[in-house]
C-alpha positions as CSV (number, residue, x, y, z in Angstrom):
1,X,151.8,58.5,273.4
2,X,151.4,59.7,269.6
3,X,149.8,63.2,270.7
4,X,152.6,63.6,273.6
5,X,155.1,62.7,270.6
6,X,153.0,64.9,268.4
7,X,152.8,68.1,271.0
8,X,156.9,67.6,271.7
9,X,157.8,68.4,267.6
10,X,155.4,71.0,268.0
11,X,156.6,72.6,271.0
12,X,160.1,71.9,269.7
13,X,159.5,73.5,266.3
14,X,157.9,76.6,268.2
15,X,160.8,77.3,269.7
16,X,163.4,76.5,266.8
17,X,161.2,79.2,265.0
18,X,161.3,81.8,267.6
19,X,165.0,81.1,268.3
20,X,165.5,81.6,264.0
21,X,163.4,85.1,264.3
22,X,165.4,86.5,266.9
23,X,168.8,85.5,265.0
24,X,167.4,87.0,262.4
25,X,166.6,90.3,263.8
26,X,169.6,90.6,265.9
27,X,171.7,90.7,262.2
28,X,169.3,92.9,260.9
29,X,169.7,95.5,263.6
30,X,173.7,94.7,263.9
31,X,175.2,97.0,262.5
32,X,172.9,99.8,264.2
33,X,173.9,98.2,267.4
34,X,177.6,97.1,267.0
35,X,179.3,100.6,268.5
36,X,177.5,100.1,271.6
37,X,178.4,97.0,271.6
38,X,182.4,98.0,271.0
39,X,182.0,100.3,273.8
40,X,181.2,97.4,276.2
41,X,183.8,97.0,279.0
42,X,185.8,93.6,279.0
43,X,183.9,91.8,275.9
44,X,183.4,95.1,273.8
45,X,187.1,94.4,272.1
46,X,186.0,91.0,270.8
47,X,182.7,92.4,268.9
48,X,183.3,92.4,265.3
49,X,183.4,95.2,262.9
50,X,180.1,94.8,260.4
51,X,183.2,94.7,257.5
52,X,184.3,91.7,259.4
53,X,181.0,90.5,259.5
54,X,181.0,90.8,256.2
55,X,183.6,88.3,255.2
56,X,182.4,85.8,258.3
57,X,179.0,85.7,256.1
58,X,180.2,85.3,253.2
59,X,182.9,82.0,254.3
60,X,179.7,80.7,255.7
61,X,177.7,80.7,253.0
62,X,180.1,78.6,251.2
63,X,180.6,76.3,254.8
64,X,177.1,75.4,254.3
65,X,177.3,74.9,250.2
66,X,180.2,72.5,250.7
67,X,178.1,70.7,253.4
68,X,176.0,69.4,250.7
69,X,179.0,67.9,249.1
70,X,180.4,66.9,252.6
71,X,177.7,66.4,255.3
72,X,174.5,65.2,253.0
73,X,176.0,63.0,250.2
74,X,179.6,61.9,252.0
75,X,181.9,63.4,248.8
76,X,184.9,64.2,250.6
77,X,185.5,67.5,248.5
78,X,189.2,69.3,249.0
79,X,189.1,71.8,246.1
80,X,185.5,73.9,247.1
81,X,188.0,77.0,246.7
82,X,187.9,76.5,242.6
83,X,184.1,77.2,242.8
84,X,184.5,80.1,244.7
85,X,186.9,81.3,242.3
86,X,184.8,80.9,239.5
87,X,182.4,82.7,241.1
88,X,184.8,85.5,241.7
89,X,186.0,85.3,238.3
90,X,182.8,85.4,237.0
91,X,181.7,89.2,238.5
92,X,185.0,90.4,237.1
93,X,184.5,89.4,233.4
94,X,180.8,90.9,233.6
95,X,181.2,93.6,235.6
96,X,184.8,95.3,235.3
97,X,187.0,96.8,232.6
98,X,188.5,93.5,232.2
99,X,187.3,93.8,228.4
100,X,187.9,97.3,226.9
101,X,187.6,96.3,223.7
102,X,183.6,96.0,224.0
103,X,181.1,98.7,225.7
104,X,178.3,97.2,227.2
105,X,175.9,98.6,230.3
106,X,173.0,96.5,231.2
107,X,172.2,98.3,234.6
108,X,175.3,98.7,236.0
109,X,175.5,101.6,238.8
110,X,177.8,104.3,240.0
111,X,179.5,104.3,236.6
112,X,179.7,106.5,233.5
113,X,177.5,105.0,230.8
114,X,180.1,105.0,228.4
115,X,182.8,103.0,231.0
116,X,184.6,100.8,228.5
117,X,184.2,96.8,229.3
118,X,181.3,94.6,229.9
119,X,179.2,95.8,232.8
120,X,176.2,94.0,234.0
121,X,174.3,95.0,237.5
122,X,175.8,92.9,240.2
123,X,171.9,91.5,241.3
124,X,172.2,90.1,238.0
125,X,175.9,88.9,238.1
126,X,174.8,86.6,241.4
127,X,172.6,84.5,239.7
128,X,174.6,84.6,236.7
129,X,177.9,83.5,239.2
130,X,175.9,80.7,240.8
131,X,174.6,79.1,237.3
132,X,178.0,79.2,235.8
133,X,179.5,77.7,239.0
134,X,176.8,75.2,238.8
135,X,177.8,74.4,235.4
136,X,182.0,74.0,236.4
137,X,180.9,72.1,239.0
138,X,179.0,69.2,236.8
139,X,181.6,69.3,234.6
140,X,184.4,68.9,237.2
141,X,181.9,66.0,239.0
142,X,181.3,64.1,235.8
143,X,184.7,63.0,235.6
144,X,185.8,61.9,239.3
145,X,182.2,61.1,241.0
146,X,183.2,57.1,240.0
147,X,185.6,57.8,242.6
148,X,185.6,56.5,246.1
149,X,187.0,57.8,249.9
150,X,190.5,58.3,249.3
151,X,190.7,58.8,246.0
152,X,188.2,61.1,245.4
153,X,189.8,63.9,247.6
154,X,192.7,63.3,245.5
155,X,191.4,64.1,242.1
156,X,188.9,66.9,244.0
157,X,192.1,68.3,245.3
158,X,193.8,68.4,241.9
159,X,190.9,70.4,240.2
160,X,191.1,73.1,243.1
161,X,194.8,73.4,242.5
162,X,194.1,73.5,238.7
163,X,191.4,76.6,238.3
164,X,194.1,78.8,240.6
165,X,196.8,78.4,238.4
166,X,195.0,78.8,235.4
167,X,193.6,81.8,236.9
168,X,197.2,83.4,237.3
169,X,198.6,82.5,234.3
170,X,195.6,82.8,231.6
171,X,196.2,86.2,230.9
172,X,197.6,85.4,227.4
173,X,195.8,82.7,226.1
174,X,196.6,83.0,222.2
175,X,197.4,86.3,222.7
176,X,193.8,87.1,224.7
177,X,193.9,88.3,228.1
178,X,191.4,86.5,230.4
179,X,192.4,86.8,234.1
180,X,194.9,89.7,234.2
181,X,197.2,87.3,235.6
182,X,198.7,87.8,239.2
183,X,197.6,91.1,238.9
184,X,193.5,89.9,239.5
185,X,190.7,92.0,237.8
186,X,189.9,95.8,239.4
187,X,187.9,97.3,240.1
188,X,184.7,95.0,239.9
189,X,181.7,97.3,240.0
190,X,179.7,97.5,243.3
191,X,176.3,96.7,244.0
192,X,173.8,99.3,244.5
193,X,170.1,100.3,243.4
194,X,170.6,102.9,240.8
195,X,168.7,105.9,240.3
196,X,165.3,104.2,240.8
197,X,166.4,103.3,244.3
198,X,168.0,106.4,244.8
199,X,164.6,108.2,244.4
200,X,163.2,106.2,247.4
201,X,165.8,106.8,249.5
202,X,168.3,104.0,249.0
203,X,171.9,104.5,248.0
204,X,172.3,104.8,244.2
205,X,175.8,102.3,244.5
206,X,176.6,100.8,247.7
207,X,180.3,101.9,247.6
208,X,179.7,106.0,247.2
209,X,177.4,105.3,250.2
210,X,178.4,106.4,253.7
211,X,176.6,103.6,254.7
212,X,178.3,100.7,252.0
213,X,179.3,98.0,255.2
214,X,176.0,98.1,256.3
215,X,174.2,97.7,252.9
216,X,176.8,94.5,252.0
217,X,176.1,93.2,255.6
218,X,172.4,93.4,255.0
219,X,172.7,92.0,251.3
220,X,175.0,88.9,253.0
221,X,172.8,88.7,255.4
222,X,169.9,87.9,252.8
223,X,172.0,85.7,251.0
224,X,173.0,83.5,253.8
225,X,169.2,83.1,255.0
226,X,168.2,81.7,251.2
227,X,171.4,79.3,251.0
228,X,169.9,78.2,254.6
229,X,166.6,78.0,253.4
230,X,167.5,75.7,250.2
231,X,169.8,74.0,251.8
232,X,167.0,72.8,254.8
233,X,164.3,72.5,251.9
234,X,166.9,70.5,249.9
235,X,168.0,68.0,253.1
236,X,164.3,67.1,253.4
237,X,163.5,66.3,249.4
238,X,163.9,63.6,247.8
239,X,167.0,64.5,246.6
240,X,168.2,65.1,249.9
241,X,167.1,61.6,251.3
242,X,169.4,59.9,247.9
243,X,172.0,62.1,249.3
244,X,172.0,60.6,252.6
245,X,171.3,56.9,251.6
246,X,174.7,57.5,249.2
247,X,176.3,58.7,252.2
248,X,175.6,55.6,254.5
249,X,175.8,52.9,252.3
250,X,176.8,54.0,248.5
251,X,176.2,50.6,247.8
252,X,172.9,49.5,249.4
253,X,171.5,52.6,247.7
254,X,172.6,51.5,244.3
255,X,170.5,48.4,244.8
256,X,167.7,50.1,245.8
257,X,167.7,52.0,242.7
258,X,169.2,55.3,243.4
259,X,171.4,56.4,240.2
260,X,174.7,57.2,241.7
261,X,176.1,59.9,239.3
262,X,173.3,62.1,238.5
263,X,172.3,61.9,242.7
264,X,176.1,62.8,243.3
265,X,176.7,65.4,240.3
266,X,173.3,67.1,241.7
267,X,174.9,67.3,245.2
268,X,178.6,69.1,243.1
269,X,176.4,71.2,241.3
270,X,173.9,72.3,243.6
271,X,176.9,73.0,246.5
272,X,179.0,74.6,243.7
273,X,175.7,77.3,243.1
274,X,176.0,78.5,246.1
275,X,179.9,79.2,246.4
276,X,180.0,80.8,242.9
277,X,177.2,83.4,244.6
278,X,179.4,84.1,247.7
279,X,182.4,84.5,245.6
280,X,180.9,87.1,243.2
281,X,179.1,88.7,246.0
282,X,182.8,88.8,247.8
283,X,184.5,90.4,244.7
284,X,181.6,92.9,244.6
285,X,182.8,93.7,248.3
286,X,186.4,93.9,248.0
287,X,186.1,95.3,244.7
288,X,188.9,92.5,242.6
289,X,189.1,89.2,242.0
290,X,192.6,87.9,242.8
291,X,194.5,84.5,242.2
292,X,196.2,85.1,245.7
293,X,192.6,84.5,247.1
294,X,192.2,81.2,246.0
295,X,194.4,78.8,247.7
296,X,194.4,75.8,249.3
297,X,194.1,76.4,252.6
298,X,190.5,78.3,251.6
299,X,189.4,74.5,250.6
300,X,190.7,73.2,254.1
301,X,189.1,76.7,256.2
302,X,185.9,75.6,255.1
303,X,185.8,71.8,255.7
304,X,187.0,72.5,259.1
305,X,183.6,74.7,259.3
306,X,181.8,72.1,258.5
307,X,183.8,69.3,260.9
308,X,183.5,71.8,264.1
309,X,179.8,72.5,263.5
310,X,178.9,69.1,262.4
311,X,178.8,67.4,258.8
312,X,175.2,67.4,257.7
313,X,174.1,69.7,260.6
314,X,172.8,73.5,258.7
315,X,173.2,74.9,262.3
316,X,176.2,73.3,263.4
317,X,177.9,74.7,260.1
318,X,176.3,77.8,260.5
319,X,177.6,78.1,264.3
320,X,180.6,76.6,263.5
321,X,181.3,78.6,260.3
322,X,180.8,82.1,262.1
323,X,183.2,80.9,264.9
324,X,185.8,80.0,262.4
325,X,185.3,83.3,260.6
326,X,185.5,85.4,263.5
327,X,188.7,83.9,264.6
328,X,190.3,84.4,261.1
329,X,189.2,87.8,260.6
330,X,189.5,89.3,263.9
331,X,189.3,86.8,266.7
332,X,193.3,85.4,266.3
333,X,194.2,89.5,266.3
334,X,192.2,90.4,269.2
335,X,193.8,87.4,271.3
336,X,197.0,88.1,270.2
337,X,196.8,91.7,271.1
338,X,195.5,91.3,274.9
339,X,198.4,88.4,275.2
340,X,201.3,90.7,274.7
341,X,200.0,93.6,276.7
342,X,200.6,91.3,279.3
343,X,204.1,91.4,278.0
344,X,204.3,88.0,276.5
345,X,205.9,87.8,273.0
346,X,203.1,85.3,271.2
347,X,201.3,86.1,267.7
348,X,198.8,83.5,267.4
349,X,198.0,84.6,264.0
350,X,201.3,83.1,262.9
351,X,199.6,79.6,263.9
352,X,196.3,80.0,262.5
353,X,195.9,76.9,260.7
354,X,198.1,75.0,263.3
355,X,195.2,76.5,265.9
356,X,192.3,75.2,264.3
357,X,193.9,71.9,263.7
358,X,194.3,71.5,267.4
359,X,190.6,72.6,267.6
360,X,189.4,70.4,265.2
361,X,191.2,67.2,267.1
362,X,189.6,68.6,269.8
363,X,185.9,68.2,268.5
364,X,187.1,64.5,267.2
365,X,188.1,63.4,271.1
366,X,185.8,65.2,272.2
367,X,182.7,65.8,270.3
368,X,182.9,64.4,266.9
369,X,179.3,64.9,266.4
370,X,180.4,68.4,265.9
371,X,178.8,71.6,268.1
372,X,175.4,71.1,267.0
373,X,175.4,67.2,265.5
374,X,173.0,65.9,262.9
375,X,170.0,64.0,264.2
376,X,171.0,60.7,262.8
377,X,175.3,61.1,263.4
378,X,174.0,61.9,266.9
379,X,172.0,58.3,267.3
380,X,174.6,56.7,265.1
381,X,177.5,57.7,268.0
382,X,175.0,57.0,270.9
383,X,174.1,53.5,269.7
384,X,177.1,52.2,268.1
385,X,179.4,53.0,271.4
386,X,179.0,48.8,272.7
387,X,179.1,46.6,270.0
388,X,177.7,43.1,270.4
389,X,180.7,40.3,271.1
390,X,181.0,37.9,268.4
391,X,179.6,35.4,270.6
392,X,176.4,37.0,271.4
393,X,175.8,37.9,267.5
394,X,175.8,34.1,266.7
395,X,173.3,33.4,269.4
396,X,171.5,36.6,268.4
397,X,167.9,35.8,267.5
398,X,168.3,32.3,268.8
399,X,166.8,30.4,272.1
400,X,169.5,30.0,274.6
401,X,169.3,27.1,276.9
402,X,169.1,29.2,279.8
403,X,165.8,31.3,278.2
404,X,164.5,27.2,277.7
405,X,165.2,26.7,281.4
406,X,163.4,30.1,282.2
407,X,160.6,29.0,280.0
């Protein structure tokens, strides 16, 4: 029985890994293949546009950094969009004209040298964006992770209304101008491989290329696959494992030794790294950092991700985060479109969120493991559907007179 067991995870694994390779080629050759696809009759007007690919990548590579807060260690977590924001914010100071007053150039591309303002390259600014996050994101744990449930989304939910604001209005602080105010920070320098790349045949800055969605596609593309990677490498660690004993019983794991706030402020920091990437990354693409991008509803968008793919699940967030995406960046349009040329009068754009509420109490009726559930959430639902009558749990364990008559 152990080498049937034994030959099952390995058959399984094989085909999890071949399933992973051709996901993985199919985005690499996407944008190669996506006119073709376009020109397809009946499905071709759904196929997104690699910009729109774009953004969908980028959304759910923050999906999956919130499911570490969410889905591993159970920290309800309603203000994820003030990490992305920082993130955001964080490309702009370091890579625009946001700061005339000093000239600085540390590899910067597809700029004149002598461009007033800070301006770092953006393969620098990402890990720069994600340890900065990291950093906002301990801070902002250390003060409501002795929360609980209810509360906890409260005070989360404060700090993702607070960065927004103070991003619109801290453009005179003393006199200093930080944010630029409603007005956002632009242009934020592209990404790009400079002259070195240039002389190998790669575009010198992504954004004077004829080619730039393709190039940000790719680059998302490599940035969702090492947030994957960490985040499957994380799940398994030890780390991981406190995560998910805090998420079951906060308590229980306490008395087994697990210490709560540095295993929690691990799990706001670590999710927090990966947002600030995907929101300096996004700047990069859209070429600003705006306070009009940072909202509320972001926070929301992305926990239903990870409710509709399935809290804890890295492939049900990554399923469920692309089909959220698409459905905000194109999907709603496209539906919209084919329903009044059939002469009905009905936008569902104008419902969006009102949509994906009625999808996500859909998946709760439904499926409330989410799309693809997490191992344990899917045993946990299967088993606990009949619970044992209060009569049979105080005769649990003990000799019945019938089993003494069998006997």
């Amino acid at each position: 029985m152990t080498d049937l067991g034994t030959r099952a995870r390995s058959a399984a694994g094989n085909r999890n890994t071949i399933v992973v390779a051709a996901l993985i080629v199919l985005a690499l050759i996407y944008p190669s293949i996506v006119s073709s696809l376009q020109s397809l009759p009946v499905i071709g007007d759904f196929v997104p546009a690699t910009d729109s690919m774009v953004v969908m990548i980028v959304f759910t590579t923050m999906a999956i950094g919130l499911n570490m807060v969410v889905g591993y260690a159970g920290l309800l977590d309603l203000g994820y969009v003030a990490f992305y924001a920082v993130g955001a914010y964080t490309a702009g100071w370091f890579a625009s004209e946001q700061f005339s007053q000093v000239s600085i150039n540390i590899g910067a591309v597809g700029i004149p040298a002598d461009l007033p303002g800070i301006h770092v390259s953006m393969w620098l600014i990402l890990p720069l964006a994600g340890l900065l996050t990291l950093f906002a994101g301990i801070v902002i744990g250390l003060p409501t992770l002795r929360l609980r449930g209810d509360y906890l989304a409260i005070v989360t939910l404060g700090f993702g209304e607070i960065v927004p604001q103070f991003v619109r209005n801290a453009d005179n602080l003393g006199g200093f101008d930080l944010t630029h105010g409603t007005f956002g920070i632009t242009p934020i320098d592209s990404m790009g491989f400079g002259a070195i790349g240039a002389r190998l045949g790669l575009p010198e800055s992504f954004r004077q290329s004829s080619q730039r969605s393709e190039w940000y596609f790719w680059v998302a593309v490599v940035i969702l696959l090492i947030t994957v990677f960490c985040s499957v490498r994380l799940r398994d660690s030890r780390l991981g494992r406190a995560w998910i004993a805090i998420r079951e019983d906060e308590t229980a794991a306490a008395a087994m030794g697990i210490p709560l706030m540095r295993t929690k402020t691990w799990a706001y920091a670590l999710g927090a790294f990966f947002g600030g990437v995907a929101g300096a990354f996004y700047a990069s693409f859209k070429g600003g950092a705006f306070p009009a991008d940072f909202y509320f509803n972001i926070s929301v968008f992305l926990l239903c991700m990870v409710i509709l793919g399935g809290m804890g699940s890295v492939w049900g967030v990554l399923l469920g985060g692309m089909i959220l995406g698409y459905l905000n960046v194109e999907g709603l349009a496209t539906i919209g479109s084919k329903i009044q040329s059939t002469g009905l009068n009905f936008d569902p754009t104008k419902y969006q969120f009102g949509i994906y509420g009625i999808i996500i109490v859909l998946m709760m009726l439904f499926r409330p493991t989410g799309l693809i559930p997490e191992r344990r959430h899917k045993i946990e639902m299967a088993e606990g559907v009949h619970d044992t009558p209060f009569y049979d749990v105080q005769l649990e364990g003990t000799l019945t007179d019938r089993d003494q008559t069998n006997d």
